[in-house]
GULUMPA-317799 format. One record per atom (N, C-alpha, C): x, y, z; residue in one letter. Coordinates in steps of 0.001 Angstrom, whole numbers, padded with zeros to 6 digits, always signed. Atoms other than C-alpha are relative to their C-alpha. Example, Ala and Ser with C-alpha at 12.3 -4.5 7.8 and 13.67 -1.06 7.14 Angstrom:
% GULUMPA-317799
+000890-001190+000000a/+012300-004500+007800a/+000900+001200+000000a/-000820-001190-000060s/+013670-001060+007140s/-000770+001090+000730s/
% end
This chain:
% GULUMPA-317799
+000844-001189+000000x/+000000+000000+000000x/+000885+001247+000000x/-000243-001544-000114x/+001005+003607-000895x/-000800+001198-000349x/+000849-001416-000009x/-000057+007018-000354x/+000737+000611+000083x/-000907-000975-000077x/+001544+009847-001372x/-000321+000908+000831x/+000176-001442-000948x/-000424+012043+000798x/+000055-000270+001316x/-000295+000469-001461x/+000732+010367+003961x/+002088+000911-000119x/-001008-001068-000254x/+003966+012309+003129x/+000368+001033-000314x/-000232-001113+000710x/+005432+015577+002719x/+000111+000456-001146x/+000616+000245+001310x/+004824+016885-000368x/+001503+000148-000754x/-001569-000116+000703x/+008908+017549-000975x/+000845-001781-000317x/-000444+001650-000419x/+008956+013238-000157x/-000726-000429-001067x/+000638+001041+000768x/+006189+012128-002485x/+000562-000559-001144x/-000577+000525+000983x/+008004+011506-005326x/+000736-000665-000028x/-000940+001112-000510x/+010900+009788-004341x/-000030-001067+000865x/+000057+001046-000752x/+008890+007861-001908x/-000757-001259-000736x/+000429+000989+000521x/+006780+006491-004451x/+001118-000998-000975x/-001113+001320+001184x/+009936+005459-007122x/+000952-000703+001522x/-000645+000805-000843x/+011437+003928-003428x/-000596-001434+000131x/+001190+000839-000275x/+008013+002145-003151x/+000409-001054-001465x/+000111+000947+001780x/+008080+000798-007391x/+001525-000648-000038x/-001160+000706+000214x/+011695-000107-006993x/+000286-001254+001069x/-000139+001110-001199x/+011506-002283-003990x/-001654-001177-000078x/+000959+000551+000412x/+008477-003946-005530x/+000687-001652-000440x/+000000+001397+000518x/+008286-007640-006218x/+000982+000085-001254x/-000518-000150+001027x/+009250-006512-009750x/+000413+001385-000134x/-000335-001358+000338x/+011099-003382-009969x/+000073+001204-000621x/+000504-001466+001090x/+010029-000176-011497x/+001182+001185+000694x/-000195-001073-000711x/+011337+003087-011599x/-000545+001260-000424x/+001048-001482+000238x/+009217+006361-011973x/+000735+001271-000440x/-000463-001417+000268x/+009921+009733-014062x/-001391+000826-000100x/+000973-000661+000085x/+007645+012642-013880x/+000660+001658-000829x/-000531-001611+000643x/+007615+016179-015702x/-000701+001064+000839x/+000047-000487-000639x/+006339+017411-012787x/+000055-000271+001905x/-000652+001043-001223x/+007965+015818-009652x/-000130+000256+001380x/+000497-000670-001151x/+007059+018539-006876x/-000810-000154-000049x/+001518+000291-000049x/+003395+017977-007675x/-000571-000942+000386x/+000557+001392+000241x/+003445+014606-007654x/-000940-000336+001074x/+000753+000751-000795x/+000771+012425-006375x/-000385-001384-000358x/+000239+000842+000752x/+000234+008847-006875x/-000573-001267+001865x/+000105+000376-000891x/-001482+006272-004837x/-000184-002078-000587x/-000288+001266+000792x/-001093+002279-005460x/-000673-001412+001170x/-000041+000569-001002x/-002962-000870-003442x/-000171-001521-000603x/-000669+001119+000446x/-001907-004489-003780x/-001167-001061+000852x/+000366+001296-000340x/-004013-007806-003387x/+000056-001079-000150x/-000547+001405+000251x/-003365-011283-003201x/-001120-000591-000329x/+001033+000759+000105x/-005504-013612-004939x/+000915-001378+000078x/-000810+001393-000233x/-003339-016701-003839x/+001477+000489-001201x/-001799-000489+000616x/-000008-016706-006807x/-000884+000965-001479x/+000132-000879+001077x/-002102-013939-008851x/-000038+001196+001275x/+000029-001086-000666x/-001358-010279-007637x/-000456+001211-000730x/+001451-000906+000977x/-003975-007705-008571x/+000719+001728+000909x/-000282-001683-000604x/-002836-003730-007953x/-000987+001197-000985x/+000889-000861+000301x/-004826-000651-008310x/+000972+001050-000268x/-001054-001032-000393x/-002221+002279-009033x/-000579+001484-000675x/+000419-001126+000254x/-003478+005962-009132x/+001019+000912+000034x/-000847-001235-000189x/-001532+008595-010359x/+000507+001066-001202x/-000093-001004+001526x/-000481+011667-012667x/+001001+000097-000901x/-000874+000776+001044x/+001352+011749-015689x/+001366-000203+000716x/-001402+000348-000196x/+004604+010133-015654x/+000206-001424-000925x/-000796+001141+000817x/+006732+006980-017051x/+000520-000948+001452x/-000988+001090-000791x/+007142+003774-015245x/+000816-000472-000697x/-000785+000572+000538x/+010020+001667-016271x/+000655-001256+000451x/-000797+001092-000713x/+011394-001606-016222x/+001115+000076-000491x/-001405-000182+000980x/+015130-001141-017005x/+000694-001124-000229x/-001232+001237-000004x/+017952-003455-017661x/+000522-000626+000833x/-000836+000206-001229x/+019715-002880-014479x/-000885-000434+001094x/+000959+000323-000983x/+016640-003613-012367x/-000454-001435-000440x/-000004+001354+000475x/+015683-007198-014448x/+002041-000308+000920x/-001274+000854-000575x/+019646-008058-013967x/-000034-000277+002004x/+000473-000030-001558x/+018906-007216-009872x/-000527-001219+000488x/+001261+001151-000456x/+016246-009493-009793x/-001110-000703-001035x/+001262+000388+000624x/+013657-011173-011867x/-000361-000786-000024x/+001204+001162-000990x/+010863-012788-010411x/-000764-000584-001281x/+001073+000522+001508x/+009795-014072-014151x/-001299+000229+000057x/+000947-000236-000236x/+006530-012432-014022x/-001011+000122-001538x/+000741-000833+000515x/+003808-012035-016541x/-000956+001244+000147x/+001132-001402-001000x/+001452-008915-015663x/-000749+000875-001600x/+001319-000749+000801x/-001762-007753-017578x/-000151+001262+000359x/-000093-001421-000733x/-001999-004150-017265x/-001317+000482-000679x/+000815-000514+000315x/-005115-002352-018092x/-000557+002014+000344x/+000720-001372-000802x/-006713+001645-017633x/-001333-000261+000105x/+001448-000078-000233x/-009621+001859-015597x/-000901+001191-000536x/+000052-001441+000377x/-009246+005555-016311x/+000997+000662-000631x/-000837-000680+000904x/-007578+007551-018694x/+000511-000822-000972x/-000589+000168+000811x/-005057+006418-021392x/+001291-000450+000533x/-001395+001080+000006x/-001949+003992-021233x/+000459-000335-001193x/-000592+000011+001104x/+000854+003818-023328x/+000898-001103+000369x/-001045+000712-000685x/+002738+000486-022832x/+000981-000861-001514x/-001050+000139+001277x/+006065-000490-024861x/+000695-000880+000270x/-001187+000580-000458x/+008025-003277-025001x/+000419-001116-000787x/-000417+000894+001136x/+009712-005894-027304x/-000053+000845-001777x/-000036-001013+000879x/+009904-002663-029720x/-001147+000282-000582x/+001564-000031+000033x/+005983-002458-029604x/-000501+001253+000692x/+001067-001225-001114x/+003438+000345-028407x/-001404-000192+000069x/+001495+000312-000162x/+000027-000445-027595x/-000689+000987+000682x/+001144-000917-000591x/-002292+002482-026873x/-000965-000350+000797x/+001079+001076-000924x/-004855+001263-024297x/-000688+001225+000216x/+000821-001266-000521x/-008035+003045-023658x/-001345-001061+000391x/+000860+000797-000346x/-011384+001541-022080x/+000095-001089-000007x/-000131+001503-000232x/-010169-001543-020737x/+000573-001048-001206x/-001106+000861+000741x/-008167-002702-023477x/+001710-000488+001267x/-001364+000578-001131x/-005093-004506-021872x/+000863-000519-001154x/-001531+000604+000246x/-001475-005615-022384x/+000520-000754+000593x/-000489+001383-000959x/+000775-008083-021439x/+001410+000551-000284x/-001333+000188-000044x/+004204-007476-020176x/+000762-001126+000887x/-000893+000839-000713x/+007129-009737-019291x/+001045+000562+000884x/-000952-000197-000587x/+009226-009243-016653x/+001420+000090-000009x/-001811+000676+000435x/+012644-010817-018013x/+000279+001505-000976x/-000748-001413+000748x/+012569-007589-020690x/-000409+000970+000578x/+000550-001414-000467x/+012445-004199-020268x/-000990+000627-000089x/+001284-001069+000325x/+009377-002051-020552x/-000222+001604+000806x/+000708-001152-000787x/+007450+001109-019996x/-001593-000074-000074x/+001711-000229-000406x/+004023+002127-018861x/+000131+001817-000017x/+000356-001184-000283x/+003416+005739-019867x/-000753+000698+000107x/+001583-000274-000377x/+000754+007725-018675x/+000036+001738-000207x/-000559-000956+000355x/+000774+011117-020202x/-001627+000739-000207x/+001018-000354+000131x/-003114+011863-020309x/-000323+001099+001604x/-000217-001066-001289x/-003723+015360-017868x/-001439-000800+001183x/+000856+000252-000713x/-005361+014658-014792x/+000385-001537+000956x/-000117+001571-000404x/-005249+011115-012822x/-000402-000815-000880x/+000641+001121+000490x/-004983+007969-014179x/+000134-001160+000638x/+000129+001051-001433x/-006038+004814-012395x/-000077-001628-000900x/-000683+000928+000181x/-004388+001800-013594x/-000367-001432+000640x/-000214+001370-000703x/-004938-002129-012777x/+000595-000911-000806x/-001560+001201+000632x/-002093-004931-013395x/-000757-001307+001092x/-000144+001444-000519x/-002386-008499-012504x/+001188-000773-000194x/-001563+000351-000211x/+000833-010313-011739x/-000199-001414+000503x/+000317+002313-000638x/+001274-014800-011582x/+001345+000237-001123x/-001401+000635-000201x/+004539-016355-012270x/+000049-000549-001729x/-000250+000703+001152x/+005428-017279-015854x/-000641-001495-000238x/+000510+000990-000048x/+005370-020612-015008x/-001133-000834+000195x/+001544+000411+000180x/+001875-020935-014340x/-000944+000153-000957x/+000607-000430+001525x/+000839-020152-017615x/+000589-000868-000689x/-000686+000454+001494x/+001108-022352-020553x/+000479+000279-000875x/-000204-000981+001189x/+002348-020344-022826x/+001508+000067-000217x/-001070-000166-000105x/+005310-021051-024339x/+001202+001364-000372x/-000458-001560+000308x/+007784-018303-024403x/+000424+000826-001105x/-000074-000784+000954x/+008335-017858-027840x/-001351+000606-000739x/+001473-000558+000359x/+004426-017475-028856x/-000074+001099+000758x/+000155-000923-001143x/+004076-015248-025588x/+000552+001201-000504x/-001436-000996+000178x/+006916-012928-026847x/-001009+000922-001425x/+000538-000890+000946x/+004490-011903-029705x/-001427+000453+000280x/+000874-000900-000674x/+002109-010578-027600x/+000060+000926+000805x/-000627-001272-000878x/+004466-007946-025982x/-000679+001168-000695x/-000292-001607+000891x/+003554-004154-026423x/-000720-000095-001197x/+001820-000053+001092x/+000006-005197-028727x/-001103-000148+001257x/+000891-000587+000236x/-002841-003744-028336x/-001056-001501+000209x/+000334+001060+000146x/-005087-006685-026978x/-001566+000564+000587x/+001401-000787-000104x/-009311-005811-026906x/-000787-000631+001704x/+000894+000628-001085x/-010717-006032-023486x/-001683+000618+000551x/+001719-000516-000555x/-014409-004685-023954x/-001004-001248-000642x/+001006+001341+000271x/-016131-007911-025400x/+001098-001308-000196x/-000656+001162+000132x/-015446-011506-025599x/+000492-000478+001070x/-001254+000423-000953x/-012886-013583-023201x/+000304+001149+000884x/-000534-001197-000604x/-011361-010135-022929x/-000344+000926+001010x/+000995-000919-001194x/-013930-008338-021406x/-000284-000537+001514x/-000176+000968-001078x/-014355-011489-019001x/+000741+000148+001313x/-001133-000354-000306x/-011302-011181-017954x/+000367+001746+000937x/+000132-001164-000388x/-010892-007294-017496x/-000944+000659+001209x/+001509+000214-000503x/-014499-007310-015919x/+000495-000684+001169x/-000227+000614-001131x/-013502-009697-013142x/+001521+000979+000680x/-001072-000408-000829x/-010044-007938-012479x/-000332+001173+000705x/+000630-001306-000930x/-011673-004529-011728x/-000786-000249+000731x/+000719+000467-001566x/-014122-005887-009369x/+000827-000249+000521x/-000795+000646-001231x/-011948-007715-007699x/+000698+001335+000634x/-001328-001225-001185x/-009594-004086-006754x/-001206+000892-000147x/+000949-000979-000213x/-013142-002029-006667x/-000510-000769+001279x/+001308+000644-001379x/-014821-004489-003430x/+001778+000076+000717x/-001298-000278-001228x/-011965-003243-000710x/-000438-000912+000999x/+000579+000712-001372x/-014147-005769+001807x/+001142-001135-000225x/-001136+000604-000170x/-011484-008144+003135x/-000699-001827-000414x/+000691+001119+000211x/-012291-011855+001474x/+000570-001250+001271x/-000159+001024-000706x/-012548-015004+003267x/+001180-001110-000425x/-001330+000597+000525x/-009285-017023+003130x/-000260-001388-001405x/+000329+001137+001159x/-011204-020145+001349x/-000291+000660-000966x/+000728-000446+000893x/-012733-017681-000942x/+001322+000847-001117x/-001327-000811+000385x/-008900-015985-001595x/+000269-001037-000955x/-000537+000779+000678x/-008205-019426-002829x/-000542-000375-001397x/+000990+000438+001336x/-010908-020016-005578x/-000161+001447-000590x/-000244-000999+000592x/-010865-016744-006629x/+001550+000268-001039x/-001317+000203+000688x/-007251-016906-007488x/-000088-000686-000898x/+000040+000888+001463x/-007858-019748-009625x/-000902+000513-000934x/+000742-000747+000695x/-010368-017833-011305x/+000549+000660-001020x/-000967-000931+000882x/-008207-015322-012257x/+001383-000398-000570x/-001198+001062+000568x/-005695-017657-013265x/-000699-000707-001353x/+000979+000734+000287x/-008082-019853-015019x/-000269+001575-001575x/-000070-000779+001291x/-009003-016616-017484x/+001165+000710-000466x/-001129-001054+000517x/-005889-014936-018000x/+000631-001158-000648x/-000133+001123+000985x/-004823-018097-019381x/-000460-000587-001371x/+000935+000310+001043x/-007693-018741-021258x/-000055+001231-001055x/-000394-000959+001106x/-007356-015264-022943x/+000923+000297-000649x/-000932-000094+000626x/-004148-015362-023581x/+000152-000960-001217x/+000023+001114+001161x/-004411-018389-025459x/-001207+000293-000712x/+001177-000592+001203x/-007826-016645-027109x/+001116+000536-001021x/-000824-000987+000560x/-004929-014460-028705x/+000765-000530-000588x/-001306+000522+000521x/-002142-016791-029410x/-001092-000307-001100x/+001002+000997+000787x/-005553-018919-031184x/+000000+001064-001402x/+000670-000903+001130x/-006518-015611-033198x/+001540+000703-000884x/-001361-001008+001376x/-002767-014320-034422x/-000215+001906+000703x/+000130-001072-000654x/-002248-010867-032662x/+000367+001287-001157x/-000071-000248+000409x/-002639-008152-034416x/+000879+000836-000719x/-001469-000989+000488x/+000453-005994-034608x/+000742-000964+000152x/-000760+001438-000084x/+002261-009322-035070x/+001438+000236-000849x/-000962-000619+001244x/+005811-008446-036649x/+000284-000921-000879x/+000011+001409+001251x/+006160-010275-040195x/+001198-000654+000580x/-000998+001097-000196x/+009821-011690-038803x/-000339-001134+000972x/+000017+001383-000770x/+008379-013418-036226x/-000753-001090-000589x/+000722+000770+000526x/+005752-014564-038422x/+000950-000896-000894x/-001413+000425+000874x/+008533-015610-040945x/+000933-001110+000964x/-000404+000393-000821x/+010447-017182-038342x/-000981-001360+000733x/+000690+000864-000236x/+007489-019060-037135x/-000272-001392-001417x/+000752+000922+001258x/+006648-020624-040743x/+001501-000662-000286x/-001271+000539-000014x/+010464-021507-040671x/+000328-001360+000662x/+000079+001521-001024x/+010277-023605-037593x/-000752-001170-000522x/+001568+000865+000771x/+006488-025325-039201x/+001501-000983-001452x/-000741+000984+001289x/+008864-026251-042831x/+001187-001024+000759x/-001372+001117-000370x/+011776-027682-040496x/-000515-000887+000315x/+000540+001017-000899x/+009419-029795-038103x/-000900-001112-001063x/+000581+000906+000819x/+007669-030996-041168x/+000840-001028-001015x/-000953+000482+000280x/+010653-031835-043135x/+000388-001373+001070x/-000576+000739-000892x/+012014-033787-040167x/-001461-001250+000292x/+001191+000765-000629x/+008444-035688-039451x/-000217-000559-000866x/+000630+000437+000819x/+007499-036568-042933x/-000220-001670-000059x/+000308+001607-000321x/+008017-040465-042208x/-001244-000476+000855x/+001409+000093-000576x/+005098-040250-039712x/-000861-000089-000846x/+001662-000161+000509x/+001785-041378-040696x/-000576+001031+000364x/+001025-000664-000906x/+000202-039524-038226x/+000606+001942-000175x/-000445-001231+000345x/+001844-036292-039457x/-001447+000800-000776x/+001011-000542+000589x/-000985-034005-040022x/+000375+001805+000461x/+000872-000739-000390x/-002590-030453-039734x/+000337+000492+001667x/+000101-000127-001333x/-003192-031019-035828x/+001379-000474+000425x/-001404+000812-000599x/+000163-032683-035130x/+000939+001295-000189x/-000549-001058+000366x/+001801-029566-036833x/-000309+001367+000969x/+000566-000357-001038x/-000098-027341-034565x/+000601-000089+001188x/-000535+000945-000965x/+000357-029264-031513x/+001252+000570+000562x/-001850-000541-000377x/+004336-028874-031835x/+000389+000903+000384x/-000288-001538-000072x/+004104-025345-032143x/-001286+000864+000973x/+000325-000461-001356x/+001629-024629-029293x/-000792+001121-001117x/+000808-001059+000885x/-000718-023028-032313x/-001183-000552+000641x/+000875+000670-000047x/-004276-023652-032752x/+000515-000522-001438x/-000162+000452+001889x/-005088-025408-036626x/-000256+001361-000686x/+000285-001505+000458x/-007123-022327-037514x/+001392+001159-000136x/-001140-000940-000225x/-004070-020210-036899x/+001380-000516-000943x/-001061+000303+000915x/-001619-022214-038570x/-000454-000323-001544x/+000374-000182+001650x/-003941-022572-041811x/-000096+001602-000786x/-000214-001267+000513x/-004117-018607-041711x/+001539+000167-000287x/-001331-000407+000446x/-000308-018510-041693x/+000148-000566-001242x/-000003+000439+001376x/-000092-020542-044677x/-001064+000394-001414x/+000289-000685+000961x/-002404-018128-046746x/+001053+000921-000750x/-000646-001198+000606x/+000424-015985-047286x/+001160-000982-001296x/-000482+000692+001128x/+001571-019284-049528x/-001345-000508-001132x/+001273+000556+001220x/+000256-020794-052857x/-000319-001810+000632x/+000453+001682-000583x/-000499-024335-050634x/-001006+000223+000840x/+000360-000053-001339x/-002082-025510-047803x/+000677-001235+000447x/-000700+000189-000566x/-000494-027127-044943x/-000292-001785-000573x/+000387+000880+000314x/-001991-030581-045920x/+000681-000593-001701x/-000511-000195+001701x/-000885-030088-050000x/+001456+000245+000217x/-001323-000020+000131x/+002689-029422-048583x/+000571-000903+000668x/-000639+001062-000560x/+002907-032164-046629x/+000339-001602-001051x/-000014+000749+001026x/+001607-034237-049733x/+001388-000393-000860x/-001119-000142+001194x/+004067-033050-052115x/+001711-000383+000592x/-001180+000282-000705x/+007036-033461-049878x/+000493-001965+000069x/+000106+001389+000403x/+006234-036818-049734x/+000244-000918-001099x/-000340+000779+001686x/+005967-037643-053245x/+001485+000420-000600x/-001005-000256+000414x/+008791-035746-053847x/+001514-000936+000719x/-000895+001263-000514x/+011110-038363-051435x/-000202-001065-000992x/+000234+001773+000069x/+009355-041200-052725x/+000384+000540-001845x/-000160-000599+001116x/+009943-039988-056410x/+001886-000039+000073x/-002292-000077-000179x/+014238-039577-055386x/-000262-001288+000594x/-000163+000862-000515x/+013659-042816-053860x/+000011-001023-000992x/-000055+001087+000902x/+012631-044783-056865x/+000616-000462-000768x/-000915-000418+001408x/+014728-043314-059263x/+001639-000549+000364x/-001334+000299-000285x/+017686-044266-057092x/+000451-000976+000144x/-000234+001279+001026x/+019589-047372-058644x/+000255-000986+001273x/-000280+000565-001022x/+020618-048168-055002x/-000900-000667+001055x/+001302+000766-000708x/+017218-048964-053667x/-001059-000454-000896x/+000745+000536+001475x/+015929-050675-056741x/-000714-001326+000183x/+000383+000904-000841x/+015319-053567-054712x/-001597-000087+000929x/+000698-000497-000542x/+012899-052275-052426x/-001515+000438-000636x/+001648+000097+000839x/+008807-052693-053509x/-000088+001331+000129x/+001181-001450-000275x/+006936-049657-054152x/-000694+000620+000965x/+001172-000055-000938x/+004501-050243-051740x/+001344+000572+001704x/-000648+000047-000653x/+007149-050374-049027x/+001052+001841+000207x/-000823-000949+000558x/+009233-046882-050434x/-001302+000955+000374x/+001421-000834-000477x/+005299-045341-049943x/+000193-000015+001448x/-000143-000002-001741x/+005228-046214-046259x/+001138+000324+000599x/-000894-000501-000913x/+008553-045106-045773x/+000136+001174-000070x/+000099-001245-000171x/+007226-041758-046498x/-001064+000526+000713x/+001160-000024-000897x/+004153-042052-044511x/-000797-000067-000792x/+001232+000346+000582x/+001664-043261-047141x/-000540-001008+001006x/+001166+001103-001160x/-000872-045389-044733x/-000691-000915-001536x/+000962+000827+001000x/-002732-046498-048153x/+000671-000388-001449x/-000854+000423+000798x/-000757-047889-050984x/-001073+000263-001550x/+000495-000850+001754x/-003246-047014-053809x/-000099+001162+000061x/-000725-001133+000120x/-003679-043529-052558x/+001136+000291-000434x/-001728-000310+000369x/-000160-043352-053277x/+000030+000212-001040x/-000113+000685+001363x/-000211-045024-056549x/-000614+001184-000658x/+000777-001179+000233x/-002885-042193-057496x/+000335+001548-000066x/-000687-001314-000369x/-001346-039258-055562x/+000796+000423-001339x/-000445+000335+000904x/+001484-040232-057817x/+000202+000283-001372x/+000377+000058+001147x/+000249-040370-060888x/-000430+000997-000593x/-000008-001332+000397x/-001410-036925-060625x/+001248+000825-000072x/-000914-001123+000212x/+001994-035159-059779x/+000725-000334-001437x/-001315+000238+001058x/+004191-036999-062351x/-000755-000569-001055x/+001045+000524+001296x/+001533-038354-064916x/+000486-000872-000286x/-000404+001738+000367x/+002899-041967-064707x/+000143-000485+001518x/+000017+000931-001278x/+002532-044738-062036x/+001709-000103+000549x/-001040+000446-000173x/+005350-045246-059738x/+001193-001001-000241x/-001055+000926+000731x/+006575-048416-060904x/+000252+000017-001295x/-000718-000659+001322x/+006620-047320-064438x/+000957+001308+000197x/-001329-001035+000125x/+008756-044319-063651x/+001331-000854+000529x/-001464+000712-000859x/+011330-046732-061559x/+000248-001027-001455x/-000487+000800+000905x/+011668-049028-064519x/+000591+000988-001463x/-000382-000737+001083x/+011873-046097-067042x/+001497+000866+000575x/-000822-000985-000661x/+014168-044207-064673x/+001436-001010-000409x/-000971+001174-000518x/+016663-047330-063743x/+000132-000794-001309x/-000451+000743+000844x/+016397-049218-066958x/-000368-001493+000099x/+000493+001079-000671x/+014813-052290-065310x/-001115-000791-000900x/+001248+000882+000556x/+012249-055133-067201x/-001063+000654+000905x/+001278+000050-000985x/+008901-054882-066165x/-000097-000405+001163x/-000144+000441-001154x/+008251-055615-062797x/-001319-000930+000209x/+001399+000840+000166x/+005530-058324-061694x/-001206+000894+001112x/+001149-000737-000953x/+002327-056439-060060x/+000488-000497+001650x/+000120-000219-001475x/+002782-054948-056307x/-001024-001058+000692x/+000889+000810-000603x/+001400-057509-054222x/-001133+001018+001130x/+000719-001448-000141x/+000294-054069-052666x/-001380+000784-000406x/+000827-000757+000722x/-001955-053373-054966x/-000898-000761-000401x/+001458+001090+000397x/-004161-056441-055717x/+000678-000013-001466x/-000210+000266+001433x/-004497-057933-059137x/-000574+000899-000957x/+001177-000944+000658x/-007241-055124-060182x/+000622+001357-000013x/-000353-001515+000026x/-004788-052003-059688x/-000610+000285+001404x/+000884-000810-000978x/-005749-049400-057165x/-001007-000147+000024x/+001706-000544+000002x/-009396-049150-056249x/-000975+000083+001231x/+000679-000416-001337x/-009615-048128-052568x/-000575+001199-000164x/-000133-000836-000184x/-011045-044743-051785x/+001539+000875+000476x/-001058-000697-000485x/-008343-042003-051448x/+000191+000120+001640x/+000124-000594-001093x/-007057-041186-048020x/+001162+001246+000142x/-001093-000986-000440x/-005144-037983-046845x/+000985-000572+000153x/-001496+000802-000832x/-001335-039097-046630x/+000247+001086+000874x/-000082-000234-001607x/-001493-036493-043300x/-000633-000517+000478x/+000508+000830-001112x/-003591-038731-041936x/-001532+000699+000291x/+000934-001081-000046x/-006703-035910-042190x/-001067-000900-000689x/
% end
């Protein structure tokens, strides 16, 4: 708890950046008018979520370099205005906040919170431990310093419960401290991952770039899986599907059609090569993750406009070969199936 008007008015300023620097997570306060100052700030525990109310006139909090190296309690913290206008910056981001829109900063980097709108402004942050959040830290990292909507949806949910909670000053009941906490655990989770789900909107193209980098390596490396799909791709990368089929608009595929082709394109260098000439068809399919051996045959046939074992005999130089026991005496004539497994 602080109050600036519990001290002299030549103290308030320096008692509050004494107060933000000796904080759990360390701040430190500039003002452009520092004799005036007034700011007042009050802290509640909802079990390992910490909810603060902080009132006060313009100025710049800061998380610096030298204050992370000090200490850092790996924190995430939702910040929101109840009142006025918030300017918060960080991972080379700025997110304007106005009517309960909120942000998310990390503790480990630096940031600011600037508050530059005349008059008081009255501020609430929620604060829980990295580690209690799923969220892994490179998705997380692209939700620094954006602009995230907290008047409908999840968001509002969310926002909506945190300001009650620092508007009812009545002291809660210890069992009631505990389920409450999870509450607010419980949505700040759940919204955050609304966000990772939806693709954030000031999203910088490198990370996006960077992300679709990781997706081509993990698929590359997996393609022997059957079970290589869509959701498996996902999954790895702590996406939703939805989210990783929007990233792949900004190609001429889809994630399913590049897993295809990758495929055929092994099994295609596989046939042709004089050293595994040995090795059935059917067998050279499944060691790229075909599950269905006439799909294949089919797949096949559309990319390269000839059956696999006619290209390996035209390729290699080889007699005819006697029909894939693979394939029945009738040719293909299963239904197709996805070779992701979809």
């Amino acid at each position: 708890m602080f109050r600036s008007g519990a001290l002299p008015a030549t103290e308030r300023f320096a008692g509050f950046d004494d107060f933000l620097n000796n904080c759990v997570h360390s701040l430190r306060v500039s003002s452009p008018d520092p004799g005036r100052f007034r700011a007042t700030a009050r802290a509640m525990d909802l079990g390992p979520v910490t909810l603060t109310e902080l009132t006060t006139l313009p100025s710049v909090l800061r998380r610096t370099p030298k204050s992370i190296r000090r200490s850092d309690p790996e924190l995430y913290t939702v910040v929101f205005p109840r009142r006025g206008v918030l300017t918060v910056r960080q991972a080379g981001r700025d997110a304007l906040l106005t009517a309960h829109d909120f942000a998310l900063c990390d503790s480990s980097q630096p940031f600011s919170l600037r508050i530059t709108a005349p008059g008081t402004t009255t501020l609430i942050s929620a604060r829980v431990p990295r580690a209690l959040l799923p969220l892994p830290a490179r998705q997380a990292d692209r939700l620094l310093g954006t602009r995230l909507p907290g008047g409908e949806g999840i968001g509002a949910l969310l926002t909506r419960f945190l300001d009650d909670m620092t508007t009812d000053t009545a002291p809660q009941p210890t069992a009631d401290v505990a389920r409450l906490g999870a509450v607010a655990l419980d949505l700040l989770a759940a919204t955050l991952a609304h966000h990772l789900d939806t693709g954030p909107r000031n999203e910088d193209e490198s990370g996006r770039r960077a992300l679709l980098l990781d997706i081509d390596t993990y698929i590359h490396d997996h393609l022997p899986e059957p079970h290589l799909s869509p959701r498996a791709v996902a999954d790895a990368h702590h996406i939703s599907v939805s989210y990783l089929h929007r990233l792949f608009r900004t190609r001429d595929t889809t994630v399913t059609a590049l897993i295809r082709r990758r495929r055929l394109e092994r099994a295609h260098r596989d046939l042709t090569d004089r050293r595994l000439w040995d090795v059935p068809v059917h067998r050279v399919a499944a060691r790229w993750g075909f599950k269905d051996h006439s799909a294949f045959t089919r797949a096949f046939r559309a990319a390269y406009g000839i059956a696999p074992s006619d290209l390996r005999e035209l390729a290699l130089g080889l007699p005819a070969a006697p029909p894939d026991p693979a394939q029945g005496p009738n040719g293909p004539a299963a239904p197709e199936a996805s070779p992701s497994g979809r």
